[in-house]
C-alpha positions in Angstrom: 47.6 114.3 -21.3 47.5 110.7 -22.8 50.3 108.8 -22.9 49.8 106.7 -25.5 50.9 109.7 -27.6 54.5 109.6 -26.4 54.9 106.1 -27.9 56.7 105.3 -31.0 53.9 104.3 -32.9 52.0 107.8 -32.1 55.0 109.2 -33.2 56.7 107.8 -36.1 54.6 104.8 -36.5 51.4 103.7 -38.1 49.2 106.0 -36.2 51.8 109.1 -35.9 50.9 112.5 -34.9 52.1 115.9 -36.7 54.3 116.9 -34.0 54.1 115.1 -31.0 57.0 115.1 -29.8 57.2 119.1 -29.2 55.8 118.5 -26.4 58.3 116.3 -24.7 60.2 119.4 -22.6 56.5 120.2 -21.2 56.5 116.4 -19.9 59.6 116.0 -18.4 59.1 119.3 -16.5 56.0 118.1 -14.6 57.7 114.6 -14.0 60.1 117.1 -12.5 57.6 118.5 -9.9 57.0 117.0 -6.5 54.1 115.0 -7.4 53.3 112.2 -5.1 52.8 109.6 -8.0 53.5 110.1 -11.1 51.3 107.5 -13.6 51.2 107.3 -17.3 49.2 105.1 -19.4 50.1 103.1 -23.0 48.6 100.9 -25.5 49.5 97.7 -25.5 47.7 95.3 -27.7 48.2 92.1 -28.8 49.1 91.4 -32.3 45.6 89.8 -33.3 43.6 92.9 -31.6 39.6 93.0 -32.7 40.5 96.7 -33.7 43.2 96.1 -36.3 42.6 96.1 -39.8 44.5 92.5 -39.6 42.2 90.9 -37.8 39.2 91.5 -40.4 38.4 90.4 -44.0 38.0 93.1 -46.7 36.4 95.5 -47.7 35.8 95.8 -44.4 39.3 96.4 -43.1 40.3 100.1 -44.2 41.9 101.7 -41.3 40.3 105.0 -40.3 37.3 104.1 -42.6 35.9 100.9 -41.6 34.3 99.9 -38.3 33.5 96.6 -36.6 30.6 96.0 -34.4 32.0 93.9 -31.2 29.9 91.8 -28.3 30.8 92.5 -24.8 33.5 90.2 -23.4 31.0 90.3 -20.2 27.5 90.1 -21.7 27.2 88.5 -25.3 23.9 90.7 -26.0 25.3 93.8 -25.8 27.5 95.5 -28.8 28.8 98.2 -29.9 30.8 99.4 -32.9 34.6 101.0 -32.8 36.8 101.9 -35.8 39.1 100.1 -37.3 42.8 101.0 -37.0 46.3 99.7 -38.6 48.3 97.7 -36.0 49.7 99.7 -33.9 51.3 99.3 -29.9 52.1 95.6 -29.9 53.3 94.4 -27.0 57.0 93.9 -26.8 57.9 95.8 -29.7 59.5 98.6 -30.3 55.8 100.4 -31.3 55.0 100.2 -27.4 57.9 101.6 -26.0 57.5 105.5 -24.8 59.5 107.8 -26.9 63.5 108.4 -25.9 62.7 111.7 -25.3 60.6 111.5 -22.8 62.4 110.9 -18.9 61.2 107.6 -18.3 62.8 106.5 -14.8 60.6 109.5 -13.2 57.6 107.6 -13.8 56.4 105.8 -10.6 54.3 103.3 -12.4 52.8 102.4 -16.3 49.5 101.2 -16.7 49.3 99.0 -20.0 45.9 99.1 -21.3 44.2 97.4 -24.2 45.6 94.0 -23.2 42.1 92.2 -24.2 42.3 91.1 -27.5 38.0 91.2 -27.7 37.3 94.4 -26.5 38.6 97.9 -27.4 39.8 100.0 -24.5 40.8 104.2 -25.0 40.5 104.4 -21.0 42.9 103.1 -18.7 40.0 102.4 -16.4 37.1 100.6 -18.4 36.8 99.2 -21.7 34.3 100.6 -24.3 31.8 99.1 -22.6 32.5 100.2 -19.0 34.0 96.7 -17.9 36.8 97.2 -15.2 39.8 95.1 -13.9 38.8 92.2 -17.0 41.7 92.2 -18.7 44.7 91.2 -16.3 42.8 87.8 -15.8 41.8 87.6 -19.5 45.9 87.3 -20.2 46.6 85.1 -17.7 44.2 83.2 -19.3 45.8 83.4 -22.5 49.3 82.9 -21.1 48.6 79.7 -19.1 46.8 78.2 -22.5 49.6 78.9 -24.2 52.2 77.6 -21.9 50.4 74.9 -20.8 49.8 73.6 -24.8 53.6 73.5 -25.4 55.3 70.2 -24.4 58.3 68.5 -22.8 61.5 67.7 -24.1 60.4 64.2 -24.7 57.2 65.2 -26.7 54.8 64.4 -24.2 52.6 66.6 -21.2 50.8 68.7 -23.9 47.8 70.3 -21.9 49.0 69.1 -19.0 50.5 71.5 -16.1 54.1 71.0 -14.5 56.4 73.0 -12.7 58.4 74.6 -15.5 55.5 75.2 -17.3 54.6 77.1 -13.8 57.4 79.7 -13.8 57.7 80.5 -17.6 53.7 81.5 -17.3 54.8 84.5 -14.6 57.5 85.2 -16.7 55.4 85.5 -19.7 52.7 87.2 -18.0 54.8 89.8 -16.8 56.7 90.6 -20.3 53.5 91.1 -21.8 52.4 93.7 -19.9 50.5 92.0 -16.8 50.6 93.4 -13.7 49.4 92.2 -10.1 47.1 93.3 -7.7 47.3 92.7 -3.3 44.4 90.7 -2.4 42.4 92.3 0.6 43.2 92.1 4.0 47.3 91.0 2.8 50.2 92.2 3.8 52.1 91.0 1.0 53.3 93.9 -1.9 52.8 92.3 -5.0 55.9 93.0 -8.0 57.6 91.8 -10.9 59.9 89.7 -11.5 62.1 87.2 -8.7 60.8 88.0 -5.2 63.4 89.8 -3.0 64.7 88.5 0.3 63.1 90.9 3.2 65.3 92.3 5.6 66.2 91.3 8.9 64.0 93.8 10.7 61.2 93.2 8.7 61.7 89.1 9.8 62.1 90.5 13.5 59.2 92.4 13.5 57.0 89.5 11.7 58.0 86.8 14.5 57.7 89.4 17.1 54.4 90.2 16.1 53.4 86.0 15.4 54.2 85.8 19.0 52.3 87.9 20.6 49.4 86.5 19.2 50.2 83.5 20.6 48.2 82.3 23.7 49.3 82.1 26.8 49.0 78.5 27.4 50.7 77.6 24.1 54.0 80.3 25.2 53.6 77.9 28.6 53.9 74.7 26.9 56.7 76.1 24.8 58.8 76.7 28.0 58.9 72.8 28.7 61.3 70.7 27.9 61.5 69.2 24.9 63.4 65.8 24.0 66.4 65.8 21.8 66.4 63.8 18.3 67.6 59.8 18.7 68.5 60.8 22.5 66.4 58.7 24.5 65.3 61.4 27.1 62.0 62.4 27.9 60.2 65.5 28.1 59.8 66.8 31.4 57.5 69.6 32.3 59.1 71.7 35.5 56.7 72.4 38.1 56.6 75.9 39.5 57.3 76.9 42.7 54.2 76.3 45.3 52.7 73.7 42.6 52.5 70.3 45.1 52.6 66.9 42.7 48.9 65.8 43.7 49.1 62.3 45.2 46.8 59.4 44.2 44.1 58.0 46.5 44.9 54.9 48.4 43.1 52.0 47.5 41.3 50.3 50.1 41.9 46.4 50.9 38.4 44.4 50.4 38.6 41.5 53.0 37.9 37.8 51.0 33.8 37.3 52.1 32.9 33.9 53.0 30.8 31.9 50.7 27.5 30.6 52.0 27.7 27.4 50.3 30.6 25.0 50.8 31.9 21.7 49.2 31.1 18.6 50.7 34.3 17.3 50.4 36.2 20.4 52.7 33.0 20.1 54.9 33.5 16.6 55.6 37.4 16.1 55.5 38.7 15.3 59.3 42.3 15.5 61.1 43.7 12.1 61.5 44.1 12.5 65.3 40.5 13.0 65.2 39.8 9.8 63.4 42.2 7.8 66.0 39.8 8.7 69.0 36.9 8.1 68.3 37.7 4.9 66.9 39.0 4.0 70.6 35.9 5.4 72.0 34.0 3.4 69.8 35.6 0.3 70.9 35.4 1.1 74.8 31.7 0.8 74.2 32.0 -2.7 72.0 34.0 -3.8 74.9 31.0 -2.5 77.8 28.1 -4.3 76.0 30.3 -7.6 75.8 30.9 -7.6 79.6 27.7 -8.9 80.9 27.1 -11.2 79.0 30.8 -12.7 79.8 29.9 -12.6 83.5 27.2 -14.4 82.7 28.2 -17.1 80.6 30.7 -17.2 83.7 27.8 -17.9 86.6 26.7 -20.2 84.2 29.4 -22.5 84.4 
């Protein structure tokens, strides 16, 4: 079953098939059925698509009679050649939309294909050349060039990036038809449109889980005491019980050694007692070498 035959322009469009929509009872009757996932698949091109007739010069443009020979997207020396076809599944028109008859809200998920303006694509999975998972990035591509060409209010920031310019390329990218894909090893679950708030056992579980992994030593130091804002107090760390505060070792006093080589002037300063004594010894002995000769000047006489 392909699903691009339920859409308007298989049906009553440019590319409509004799009674397809007989089969619209079968397909809501298996969408019925427990099937785990339930996946259908659609066209949707952009309006300048390599395959439409639009997109070529004539004679060379008949739909369902001319062909076009197109490089790979991937590797310029390869080609190959696909028909040429009216325009048909534009994105966000009414062409691309699945048929009213068909219950829509029992699909799980719809995989737009044919996104890549360069390269023709009748699998969901591969191009025509057996390229996969090119085109999502090809139209972001597109998008962001697009957006990011427009300017501000004021005139100016034309191939520039800025913020608003950020949002309105998601929002873009996701009403033409792009979807998103979970990175490896994340635990994120990539969707449309504004992101929802999780719940609060979802946030339990995530900081429950963050702290676990946290070492020991950093669950220790998150115990201590930590200072208030503008307070003035300090952090102090609590000692546990059994934990003595290790003292520092006493410094030991160095006794003042004696220089070997003095100064004259301390060596030779005196006491003035000192001085007084020996000038009176000094004149005892004066006084004992004048005596003789005073006696005899005396005997003399």
């Amino acid at each position: 079953m392909y699903q691009f035959l339920l859409t308007n322009s298989f049906q009553s469009g440019a590319l409509a098939v004799p009674g397809g929509r007989d089969i619209a009872p079968i397909i809501n009757h298996l969408l019925s059925l427990p099937f785990v996932v339930k996946v259908a698949t659609r066209d949707f091109h952009p309006p300048d698509h390599i395959s439409f007739s639009t997109a070529h010069s004539p004679p060379d443009n008949i739909p369902f009679q001319s062909s076009t020979m197109i490089p790979n997207p991937l590797n310029c020396s390869e080609t190959t050649t696909v028909p040429i076809w009216p325009p048909h599944c534009v994105h966000d028109t009414p062409g691309a939309e699945i048929i009213p008859e068909i219950d829509a809200s029992k699909i799980d998920t719809i995989i737009n294909k044919g996104q890549d303006k360069r390269a023709e694509m009748f699998s969901a999975f591969a191009d025509a050349f057996g390229n996969k998972g090119t085109e999502a990035p090809k139209l972001r591509e597109e998008v962001k060039e697009d957006v990011k060409n427009e300017t501000n209010k004021d005139g100016s920031g034309k191939g520039q990036m800025a913020a608003w310019k950020g949002m309105k390329i998601a929002k873009e990218y996701e009403k033409k038809g792009g979807s998103y894909e979970n990175e490896a090893g994340s635990q994120n679950k990539p969707a449309k449109g504004a992101p929802e708030p999780k719940p609060d056992e979802q946030k339990d579980e995530e900081t429950k889980d963050d702290s676990d992994d946290k070492p020991q030593e950093e669950k220790k130091d998150e115990k201590k005491e930590k200072p208030k804002a503008n307070s003035g107090k300090k952090a102090t760390g609590k000692k546990e019980k059994g934990e003595s505060k290790a003292k520092a070792p006493k410094k030991e006093k160095k006794t003042p050694t004696e220089g070997t080589r003095k100064s004259s002037r301390i060596g030779g300063k005196r006491s003035a007692p000192e001085e007084e004594d020996e000038e009176e010894e000094e004149e005892e002995r004066t006084e004992e070498k004048k005596a003789p000769a005073k006696k005899a000047k005396k005997a003399k006489k």
